[in-house]
C-alpha distance (Angstrom), angle and dihedral (degrees) to the residues before:
residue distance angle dihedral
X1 . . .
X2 3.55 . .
X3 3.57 99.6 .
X4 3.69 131.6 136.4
X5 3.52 117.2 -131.1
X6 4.01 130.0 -170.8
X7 3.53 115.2 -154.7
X8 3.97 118.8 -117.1
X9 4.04 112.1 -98.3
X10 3.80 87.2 -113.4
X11 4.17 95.9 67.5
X12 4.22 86.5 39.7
X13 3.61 83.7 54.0
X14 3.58 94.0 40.4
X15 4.32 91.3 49.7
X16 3.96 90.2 48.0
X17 3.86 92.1 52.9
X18 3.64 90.3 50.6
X19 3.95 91.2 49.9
X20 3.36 91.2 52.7
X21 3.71 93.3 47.1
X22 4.00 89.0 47.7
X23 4.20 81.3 57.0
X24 4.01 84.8 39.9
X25 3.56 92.2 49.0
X26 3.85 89.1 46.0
X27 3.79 98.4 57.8
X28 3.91 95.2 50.7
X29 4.21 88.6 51.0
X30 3.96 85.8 56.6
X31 3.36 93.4 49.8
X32 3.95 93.0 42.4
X33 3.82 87.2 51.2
X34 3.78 95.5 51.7
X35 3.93 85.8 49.6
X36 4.04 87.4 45.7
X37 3.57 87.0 65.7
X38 3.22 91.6 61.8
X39 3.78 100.1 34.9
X40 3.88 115.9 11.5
X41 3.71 97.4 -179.8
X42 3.49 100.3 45.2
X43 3.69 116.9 148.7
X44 3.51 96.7 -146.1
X45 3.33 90.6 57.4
X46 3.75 97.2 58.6
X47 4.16 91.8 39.7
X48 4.06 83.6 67.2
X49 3.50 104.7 41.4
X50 3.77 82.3 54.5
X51 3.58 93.9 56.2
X52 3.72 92.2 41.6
X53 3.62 85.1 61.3
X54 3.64 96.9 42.4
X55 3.77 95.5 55.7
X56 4.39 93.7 39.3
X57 4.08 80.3 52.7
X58 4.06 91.1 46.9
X59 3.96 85.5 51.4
X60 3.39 95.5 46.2
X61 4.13 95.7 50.0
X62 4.08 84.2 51.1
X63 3.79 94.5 52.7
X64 4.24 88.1 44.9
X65 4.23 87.5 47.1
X66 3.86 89.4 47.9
X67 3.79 90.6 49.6
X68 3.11 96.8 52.0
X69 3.97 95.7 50.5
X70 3.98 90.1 49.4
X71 4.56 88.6 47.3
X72 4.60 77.7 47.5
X73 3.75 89.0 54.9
X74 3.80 104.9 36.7
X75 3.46 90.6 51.7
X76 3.82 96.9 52.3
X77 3.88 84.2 45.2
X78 3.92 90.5 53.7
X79 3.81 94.0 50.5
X80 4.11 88.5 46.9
X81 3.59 82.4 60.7
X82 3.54 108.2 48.4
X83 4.21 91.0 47.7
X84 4.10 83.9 50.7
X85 4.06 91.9 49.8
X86 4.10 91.8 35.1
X87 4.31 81.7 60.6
X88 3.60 96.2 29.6
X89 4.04 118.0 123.1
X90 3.68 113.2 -121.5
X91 3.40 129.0 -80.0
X92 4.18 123.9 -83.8
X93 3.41 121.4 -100.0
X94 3.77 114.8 -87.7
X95 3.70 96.3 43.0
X96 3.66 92.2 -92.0
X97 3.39 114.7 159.1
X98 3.84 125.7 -116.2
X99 3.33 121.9 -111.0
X100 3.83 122.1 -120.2
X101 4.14 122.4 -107.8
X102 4.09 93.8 5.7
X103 3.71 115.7 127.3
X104 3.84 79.5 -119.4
X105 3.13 91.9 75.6
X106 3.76 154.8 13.1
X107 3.63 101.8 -105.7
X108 4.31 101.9 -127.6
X109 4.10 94.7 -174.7
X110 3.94 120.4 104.5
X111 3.34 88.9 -138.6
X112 4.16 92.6 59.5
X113 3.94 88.4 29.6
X114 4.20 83.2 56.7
X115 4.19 82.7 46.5
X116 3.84 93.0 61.8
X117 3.68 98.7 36.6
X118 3.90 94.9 47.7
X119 4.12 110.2 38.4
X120 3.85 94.8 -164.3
X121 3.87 89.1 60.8
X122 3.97 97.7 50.8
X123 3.75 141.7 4.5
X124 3.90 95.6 -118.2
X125 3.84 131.8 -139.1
X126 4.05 114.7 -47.0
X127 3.94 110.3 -111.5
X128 3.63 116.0 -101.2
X129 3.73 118.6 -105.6
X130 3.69 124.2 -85.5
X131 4.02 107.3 -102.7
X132 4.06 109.3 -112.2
X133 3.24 115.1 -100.1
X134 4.23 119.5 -88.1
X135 3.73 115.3 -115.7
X136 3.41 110.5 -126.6
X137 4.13 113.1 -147.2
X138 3.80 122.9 -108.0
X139 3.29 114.7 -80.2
X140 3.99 105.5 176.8
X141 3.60 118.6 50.8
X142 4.75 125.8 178.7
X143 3.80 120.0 -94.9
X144 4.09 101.8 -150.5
X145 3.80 128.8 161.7
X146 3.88 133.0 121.7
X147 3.71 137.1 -77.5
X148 3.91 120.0 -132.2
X149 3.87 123.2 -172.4
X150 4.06 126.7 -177.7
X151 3.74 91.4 -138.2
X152 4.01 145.7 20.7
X153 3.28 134.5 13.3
X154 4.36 129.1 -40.3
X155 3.72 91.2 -137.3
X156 3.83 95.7 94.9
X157 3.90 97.6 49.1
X158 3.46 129.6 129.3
X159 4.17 127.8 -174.3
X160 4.14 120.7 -173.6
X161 3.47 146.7 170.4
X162 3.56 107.8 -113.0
X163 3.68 114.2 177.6
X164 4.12 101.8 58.2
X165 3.63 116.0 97.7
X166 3.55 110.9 -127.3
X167 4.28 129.6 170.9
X168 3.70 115.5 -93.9
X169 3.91 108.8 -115.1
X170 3.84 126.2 -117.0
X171 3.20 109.4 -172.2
X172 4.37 105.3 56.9
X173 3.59 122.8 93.5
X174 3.52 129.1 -175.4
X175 4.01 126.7 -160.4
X176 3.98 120.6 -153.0
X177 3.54 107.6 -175.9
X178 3.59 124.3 -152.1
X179 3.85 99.1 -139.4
X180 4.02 125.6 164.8
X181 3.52 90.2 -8.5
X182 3.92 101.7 -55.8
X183 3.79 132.2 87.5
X184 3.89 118.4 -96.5
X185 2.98 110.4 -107.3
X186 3.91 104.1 -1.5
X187 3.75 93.1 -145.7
X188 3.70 134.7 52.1
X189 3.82 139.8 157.2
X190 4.00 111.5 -151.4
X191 3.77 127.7 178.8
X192 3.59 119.7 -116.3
X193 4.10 111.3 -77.3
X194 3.87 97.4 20.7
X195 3.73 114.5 139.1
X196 4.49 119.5 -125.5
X197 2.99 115.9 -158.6
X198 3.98 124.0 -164.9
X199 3.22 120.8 -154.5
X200 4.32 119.0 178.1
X201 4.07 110.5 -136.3
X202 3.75 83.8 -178.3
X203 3.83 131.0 97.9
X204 3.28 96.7 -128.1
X205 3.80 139.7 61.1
X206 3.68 129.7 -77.9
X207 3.50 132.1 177.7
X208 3.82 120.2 -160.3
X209 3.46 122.6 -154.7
X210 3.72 143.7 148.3
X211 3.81 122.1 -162.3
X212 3.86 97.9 -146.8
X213 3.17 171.4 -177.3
X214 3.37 112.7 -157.4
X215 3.46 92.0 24.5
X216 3.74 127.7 5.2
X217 4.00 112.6 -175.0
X218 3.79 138.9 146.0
X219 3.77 113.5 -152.6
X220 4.26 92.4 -171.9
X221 3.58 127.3 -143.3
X222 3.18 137.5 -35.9
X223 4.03 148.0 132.6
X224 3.95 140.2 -139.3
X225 3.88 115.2 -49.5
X226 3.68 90.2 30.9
X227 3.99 121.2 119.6
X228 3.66 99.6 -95.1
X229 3.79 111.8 -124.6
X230 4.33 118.2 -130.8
X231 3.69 137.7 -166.2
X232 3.79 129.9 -156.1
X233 3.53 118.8 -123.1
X234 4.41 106.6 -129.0
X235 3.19 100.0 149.4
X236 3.75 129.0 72.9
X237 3.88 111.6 -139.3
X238 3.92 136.7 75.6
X239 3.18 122.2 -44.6
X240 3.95 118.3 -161.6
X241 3.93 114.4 -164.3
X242 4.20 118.3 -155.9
X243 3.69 125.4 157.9
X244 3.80 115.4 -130.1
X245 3.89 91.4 -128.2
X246 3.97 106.3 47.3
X247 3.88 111.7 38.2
X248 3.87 90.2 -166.5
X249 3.87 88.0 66.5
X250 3.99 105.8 97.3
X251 3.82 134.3 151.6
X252 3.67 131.5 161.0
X253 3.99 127.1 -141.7
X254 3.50 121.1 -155.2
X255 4.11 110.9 -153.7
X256 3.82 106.1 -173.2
X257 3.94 124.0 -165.1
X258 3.67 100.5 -111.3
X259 4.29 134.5 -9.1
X260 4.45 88.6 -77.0
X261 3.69 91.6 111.6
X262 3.58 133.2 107.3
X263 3.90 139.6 164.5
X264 3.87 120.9 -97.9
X265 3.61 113.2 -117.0
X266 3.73 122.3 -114.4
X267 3.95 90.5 -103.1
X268 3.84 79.8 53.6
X269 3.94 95.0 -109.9
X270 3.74 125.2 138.9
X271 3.85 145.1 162.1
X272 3.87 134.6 179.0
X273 3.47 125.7 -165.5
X274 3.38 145.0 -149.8
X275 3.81 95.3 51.4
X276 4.00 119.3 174.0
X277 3.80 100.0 -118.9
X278 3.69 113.1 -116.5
X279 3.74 136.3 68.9
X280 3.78 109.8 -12.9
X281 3.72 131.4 -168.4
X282 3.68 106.4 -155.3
X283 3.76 119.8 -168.7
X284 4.27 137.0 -163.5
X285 3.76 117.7 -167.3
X286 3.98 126.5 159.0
X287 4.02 122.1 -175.6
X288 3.86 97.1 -104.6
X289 4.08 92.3 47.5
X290 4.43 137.8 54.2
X291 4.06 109.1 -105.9
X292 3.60 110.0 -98.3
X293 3.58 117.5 -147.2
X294 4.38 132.7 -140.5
X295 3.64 131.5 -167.6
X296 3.79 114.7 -146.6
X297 4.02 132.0 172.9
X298 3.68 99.8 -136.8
X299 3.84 117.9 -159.9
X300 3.63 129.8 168.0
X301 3.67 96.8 -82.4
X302 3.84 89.2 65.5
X303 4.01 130.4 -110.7
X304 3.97 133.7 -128.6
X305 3.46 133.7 -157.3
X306 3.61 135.9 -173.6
X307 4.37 121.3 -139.8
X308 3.77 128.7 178.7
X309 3.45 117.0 -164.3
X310 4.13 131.7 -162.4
X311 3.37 109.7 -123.0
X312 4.41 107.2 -151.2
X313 4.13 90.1 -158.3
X314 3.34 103.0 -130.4
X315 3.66 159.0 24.0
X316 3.80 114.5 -50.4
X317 3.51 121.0 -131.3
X318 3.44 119.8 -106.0
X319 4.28 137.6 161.4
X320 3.63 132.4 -116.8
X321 4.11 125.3 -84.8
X322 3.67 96.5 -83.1
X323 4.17 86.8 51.5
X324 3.84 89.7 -105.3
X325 3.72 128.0 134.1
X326 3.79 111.5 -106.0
X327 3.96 121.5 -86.9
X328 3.77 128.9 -160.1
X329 3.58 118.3 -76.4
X330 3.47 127.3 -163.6
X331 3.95 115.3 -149.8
């Protein structure tokens, strides 16, 4: 193939011991022949030319085995090379060769071919660089816009996003007192799953209820010092709070879908981010008016929309938990 190939240290090694035995073997046949003369047939004569013989032959077999090991590996070097040079990228300009084991390029000489096969003879070529990192497109974008109402004040507004699925949380709680004979506070906004609890600070009996949908409970009766009852919030909707005893007692719980809520200023603007882009249903509501829903087609760049809601100014009326108008009671 018209390469030049040096042989390994071991089989130089292995040649000069068996010149030197040749000359070792030499010596002892001199001496044998001078004993000869005196006694041809000797048998101790013929018991060390055997072993003579024995040992060249053992030396020879090693130098044949070690042969064949170095033809094993040069070949297997050879055809590392040709797969490097059949992939190889072509030559610089100039005609200058390519140096061997560079990420430049492939290295094509047995000697580097040897390197990357064998680590203790060479270091290798250094790993290509990672790729950097694709950027994946914007997939959220803001819903903003303003919130208009016919009557009363913006301070009890609330705007959300209520068509994107979102997992109910288990860790919030909420606590609505029932204080002086009012719920504390009298408006809330709770993600879907969160736990409200109600305890009574007063010394007499309330009984919370609300008569549904979402939610349709009755905690019962009880008073101050008692284990206050709770309810977890699963459902998305409106949920309107009385207690069975005092029909002036009223609060209203907002449970929204998923945590893209927020409350409108008081100049009525608003904006939540982090909105999956796509269809959105977007939805006002304040205690003293009906939600009002808007239909935007979000994209990255953001979309606004404008709502006006009819506030009905006050408190609508509505009958105890068994459906009944309210009775007397005495405290």
């Amino acid at each position: 193939m018209g390469m030049r190939v040096s042989l390994p240290p071991a089989i130089i090694a292995l040649v000069g011991v068996v010149s030197t035995s040749g000359g070792a073997v030499a010596a002892p046949r001199q001496a044998i022949a001078g004993r000869a003369g005196a006694a041809a047939s000797s048998p101790e004569v013929a018991r060390l030319e055997a072993e003579i013989k024995e040992q060249r032959d053992l030396l020879i077999q090693s130098m044949q085995i070690e042969q064949q090991h170095y033809d094993l590996l040069l070949r297997l070097i050879q055809s590392l090379s040709q797969s490097s040079a059949a992939t190889a990228a072509p030559a610089p300009a100039g005609g200058a060769p390519a140096r061997a084991g560079t990420a430049d390029a492939p290295a094509t000489d047995p000697n580097s071919a040897r390197a990357l096969l064998i680590p203790s003879m060479g270091t290798g070529v250094a790993p290509m660089p990672d790729p950097p990192p694709r950027k994946v497109p914007d997939r959220i974008g803001s819903v903003s816009g303003k919130i208009t109402v016919s009557a009363g004040k913006l301070d009890d507004v609330y705007v959300y996003v209520q068509n994107v699925h979102g997992p109910a949380t288990r860790s919030r709680t909420l606590e609505i007192a029932q204080r002086d004979k009012q719920f504390v506070p009298s408006v809330a906004v709770v993600q879907r799953g969160t736990r409200v609890t109600f305890p009574n600070y007063d010394a007499i009996y309330h009984n919370v209820f609300s008569s549904g949908p979402p939610h349709a409970f009755d905690l019962g009766s009880y008073r101050a010092g008692d284990t206050p009852r709770a309810v977890e919030m699963s459902t998305p909707g409106v949920v309107e709070l009385y207690c069975n005893m005092h029909a002036k007692m009223h609060a209203s719980v907002l449970v929204v879908p998923n945590a893209l809520w927020t409350r409108v200023s008081s100049d009525g603007s608003f904006q939540i981010n982090n909105v999956p882009i796509g269809v959105r249903k977007v939805v006002a509501w304040s205690p003293r008016s009906r939600p009002v829903e808007q239909t935007v087609d979000l994209g990255p760049t953001g979309a606004s929309v404008s709502i006006h809601l009819n506030a009905d100014g006050g408190d609508r009326p509505h009958n105890n938990k068994y459906g009944m108008p309210y009775g007397s009671y005495k405290e």
